[in-house]
BARO-967911 format. One record per residue (C-alpha): x, y, z. Coordinates in steps of 0.2 Angstrom, whole numbers, plus 5000, padded with zeros to 4 digits. Example, Ala and Ser with C-alpha at 12.3 -4.5 7.8 and 13.67 -1.06 7.14 Angstrom:
! residues 2
506249785039 506849955036 
END
This chain:
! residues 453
514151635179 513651525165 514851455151 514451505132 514051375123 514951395106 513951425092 514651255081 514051145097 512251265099 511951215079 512451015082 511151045099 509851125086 509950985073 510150845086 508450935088 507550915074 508150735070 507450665086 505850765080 504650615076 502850635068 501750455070 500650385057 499350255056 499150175038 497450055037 498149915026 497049855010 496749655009 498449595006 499349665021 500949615015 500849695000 500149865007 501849845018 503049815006 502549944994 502450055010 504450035013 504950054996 503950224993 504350295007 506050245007 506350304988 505650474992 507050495005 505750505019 506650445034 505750315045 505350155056 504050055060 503550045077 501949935074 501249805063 499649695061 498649645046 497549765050 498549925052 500350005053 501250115063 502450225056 503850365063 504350495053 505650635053 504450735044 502550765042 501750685028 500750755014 499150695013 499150674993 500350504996 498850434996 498650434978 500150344973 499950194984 498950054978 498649964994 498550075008 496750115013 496850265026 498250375032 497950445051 499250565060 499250485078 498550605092 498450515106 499450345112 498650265128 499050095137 497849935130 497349885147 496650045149 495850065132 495049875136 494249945150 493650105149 492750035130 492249845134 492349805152 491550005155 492950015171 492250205176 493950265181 494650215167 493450295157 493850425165 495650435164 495350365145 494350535141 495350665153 496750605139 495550655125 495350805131 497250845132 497350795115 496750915102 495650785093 494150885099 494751055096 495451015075 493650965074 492651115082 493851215070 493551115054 491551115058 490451205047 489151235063 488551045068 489950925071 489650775060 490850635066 491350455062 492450325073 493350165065 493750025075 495349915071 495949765084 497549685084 496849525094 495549425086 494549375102 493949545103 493449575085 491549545089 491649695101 492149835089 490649895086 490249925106 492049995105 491550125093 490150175101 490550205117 492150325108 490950385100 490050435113 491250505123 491850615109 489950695107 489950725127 491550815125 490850925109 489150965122 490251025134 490951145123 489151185119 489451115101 487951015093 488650855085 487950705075 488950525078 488950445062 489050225069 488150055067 486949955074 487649805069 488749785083 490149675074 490449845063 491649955069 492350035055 491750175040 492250125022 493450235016 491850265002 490750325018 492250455024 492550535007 490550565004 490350665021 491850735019 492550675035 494350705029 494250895027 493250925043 494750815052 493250715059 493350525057 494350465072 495450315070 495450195084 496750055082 497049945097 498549825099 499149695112 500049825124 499649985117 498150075109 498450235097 497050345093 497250455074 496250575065 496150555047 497150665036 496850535018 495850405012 495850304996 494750344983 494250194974 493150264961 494950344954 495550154951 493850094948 493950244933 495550184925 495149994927 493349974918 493050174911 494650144898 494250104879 495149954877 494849784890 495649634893 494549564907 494949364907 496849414909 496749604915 497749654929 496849774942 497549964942 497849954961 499149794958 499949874944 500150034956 500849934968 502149864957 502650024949 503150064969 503949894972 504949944958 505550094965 505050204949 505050404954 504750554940 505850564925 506350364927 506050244911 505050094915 504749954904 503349844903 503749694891 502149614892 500949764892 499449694888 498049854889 499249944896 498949954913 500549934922 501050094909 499650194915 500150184933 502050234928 501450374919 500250444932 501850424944 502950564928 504150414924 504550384905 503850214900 503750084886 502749944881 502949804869 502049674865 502049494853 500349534851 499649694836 498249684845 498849724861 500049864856 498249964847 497349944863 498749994871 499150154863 497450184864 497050154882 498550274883 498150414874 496350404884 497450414901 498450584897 496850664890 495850614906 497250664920 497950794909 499650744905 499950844888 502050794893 501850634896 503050524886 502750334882 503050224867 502350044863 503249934851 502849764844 504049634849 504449474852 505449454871 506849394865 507349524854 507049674870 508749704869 508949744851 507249834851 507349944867 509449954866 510649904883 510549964899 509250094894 508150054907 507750104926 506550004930 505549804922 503849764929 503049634920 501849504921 502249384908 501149234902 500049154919 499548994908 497848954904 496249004910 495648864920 493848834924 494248684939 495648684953 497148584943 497748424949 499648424955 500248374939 499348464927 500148634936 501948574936 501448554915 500848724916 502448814923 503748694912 502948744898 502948934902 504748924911 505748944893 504749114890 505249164908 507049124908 507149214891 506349364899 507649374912 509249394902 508549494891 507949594907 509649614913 510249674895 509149804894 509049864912 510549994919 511549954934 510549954950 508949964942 507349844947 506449704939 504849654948 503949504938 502449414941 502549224941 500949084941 500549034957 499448854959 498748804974 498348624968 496848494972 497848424984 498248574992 500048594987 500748724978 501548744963 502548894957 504048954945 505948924949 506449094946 507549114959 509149014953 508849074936 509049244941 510249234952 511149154937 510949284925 511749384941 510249484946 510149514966 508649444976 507549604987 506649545000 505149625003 505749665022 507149705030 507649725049 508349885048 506649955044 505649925060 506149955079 507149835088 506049785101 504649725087 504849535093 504049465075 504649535063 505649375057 504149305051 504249465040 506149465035 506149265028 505049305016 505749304998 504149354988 502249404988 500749324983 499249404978 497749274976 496249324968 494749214975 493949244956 495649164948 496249004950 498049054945 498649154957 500149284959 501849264963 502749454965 504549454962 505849594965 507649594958 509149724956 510449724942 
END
């Protein structure tokens, strides 16, 4: 006869259960891979979602959950492009062959997989009569890059067999150019490939390939909207929305949260807090500044509809933030002070170093009056000039001792704990002590850094 398991040990069993329950995603990575990675972690792990990363590349990411996402995350990251729940996980080799080397068993092993998948069956149940379908190509190793387009048609074909079989019409949406494997996320969202769960990812890594539909896709013409479609401009020292979005997230600013912006310019940084519900303020040296500012603001909540949305902009010199904004009354610092001037040649050597002595006062400044203002545990992420010299070196800003000074703890981007153990490089990752975001357009480039009080 068979013991009774007592109830105490059958609720541990069921919860033991549900923790191990894990739910794979595939995030397409904008073109600062890094950066899409960091801002990744630091969403995700503010929101309490629990989670590791199985995978990395600069092309895509592999994630594991202990819950399903929604979608709509897409809308607060600034540098993810796609978001794919992962259906089917097969063997590279076998990927290689059955979609480069056409190896006919394993094609046929690749598409017996397929089958047992329920890629085909989400999107005969999404379809409105004819399938219409897209495949995107992503590889790991760059000595196969120039077969992504072959790749994708040959998935692609072997998804419309499948569909004919079950006597459904389809139209494969590829290329002819055969180095393109991949839909634009603008391409997806006007054929509304994301609703009628029909763009396949394919991503293929050294050892193993993962296959994904697409359950969110970027929408640039929402950033595009807040960057050029706002009252006021500032275009010579404008920061885009998408990297401002990104450092809202670095900075670990959720809903009801006060973030400050120092150097707000436009205003940009503070519409990005706002669409994320935080309480922000601006100031500003410049009268100019603060007008356009409250300007491009008050455009902001009408446009998105935030009748509660709270913000205030206040003329004022850095150093007096903390007699102006009051101590430790702030979560959350993201600033990007002064970058020097705005250079029409490559600078020599020298000329950079007199660049960042001259600024470095305004900075060190900035960083005690950060700390002043900011309350225990909460984040300062600020933008320092980065100078890639004639010569090829490069010059940046000292920031580190100066902070460490003023007793403000250096964040690295990334940290072991985040990915799976076997991942063998993640210490080119976890040495890392800031980001850089270089603008081909801009000859001062970008040096993110991340601080707690």
């Amino acid at each position: 006869m068979p013991q009774k398991v007592p109830v105490n040990l059958k609720y541990l069993i069921v919860q033991l259960t549900v923790v191990c329950l894990m739910f794979t995603f595939l995030f397409i990575s904008g073109k600062n891979w890094k950066l899409s990675l960091a801002e990744l972690i630091v969403y995700l792990q503010t929101n309490q979602i629990c989670f590791e990363i199985q995978h990395f590349t600069k092309k895509f990411f592999i994630i594991q959950t202990q819950q399903t996402l929604d979608p709509t995350i897409i809308k607060d990251l600034g540098g993810t492009i796609k978001i794919g729940q992962v259906m089917l996980t097969l063997p590279s080799q076998q990927t290689k062959e059955a979609y480069i080397k056409h190896n006919k068993q394993a094609e046929k092993q690749t598409s017996e997989a397929l089958k047992q998948s329920s890629i085909v069956n989400e999107m005969i149940k999404h379809a409105k009569g004819k399938v219409f379908f897209g495949v995107s190509v992503y590889l790991e190793e760059d000595q196969i890059k120039a077969r992504a387009g072959e790749i994708q048609r040959v998935l692609g074909s072997a998804i419309k067999d499948q569909l004919a079989e079950r006597d459904k019409k389809a139209r494969f949406m590829g290329f002819a150019n055969k180095l393109q494997g991949q839909l634009s996320h603008v391409e997806v969202l006007k054929k509304e490939l994301v609703e009628n769960k029909s763009e396949i990812l394919l991503c293929i890594g050294e050892k193993t390939s993962w296959i994904a539909t697409t359950m969110a896709v970027h929408n640039p013409f929402e950033f595009q909207k807040r960057d050029i479609y706002k009252p006021r401009q500032r275009k010579i020292f404008g920061m885009p929305p998408r990297l401002a979005r990104i450092m809202v997230n670095l900075s670990s600013c959720t809903k009801d949260k006060t973030l400050l912006d120092a150097f707000c310019g436009v205003g940009t940084v503070l519409q990005e807090a706002l669409l994320s519900k935080a309480h922000v303020i601006g100031t500003d040296i410049n009268p100019w500044c603060i007008n356009a500012t409250e300007e491009n603001l008050k455009w902001l909540t009408q446009e998105y509809e935030l009748p509660k949305a709270n913000y205030r902009v206040i003329q004022s010199d850095v150093e007096f933030l903390s007699r102006k904004i009051g101590r430790e009354n702030i979560d959350n610092i993201v600033s990007e002070p002064d970058l020097g001037p705005a250079l029409r040649q490559i600078p020599t050597t020298p000329y950079a170093k007199k660049i960042i002595d001259k600024l470095t006062p305004l900075f060190f400044e900035f960083i005690e009056e950060s700390y002043k203002v900011l309350r225990t545990g909460g984040k300062l992420v600020v933008v320092t000039p980065y100078i890639i010299t004639r010569s090829k070196q490069i010059v940046t800003m000292p920031i580190g001792e100066k902070a460490e000074d003023t007793n403000f703890v250096r964040v690295k981007p990334f940290s072991p704990e985040f990915f799976v153990k076997n991942i063998t490089n993640t210490k080119t990752l976890t040495d890392i002590e800031t980001l850089v975001e270089v603008d081909s357009r801009h000859l001062i480039g970008r040096e993110i850094h991340v601080f707690r009080k």
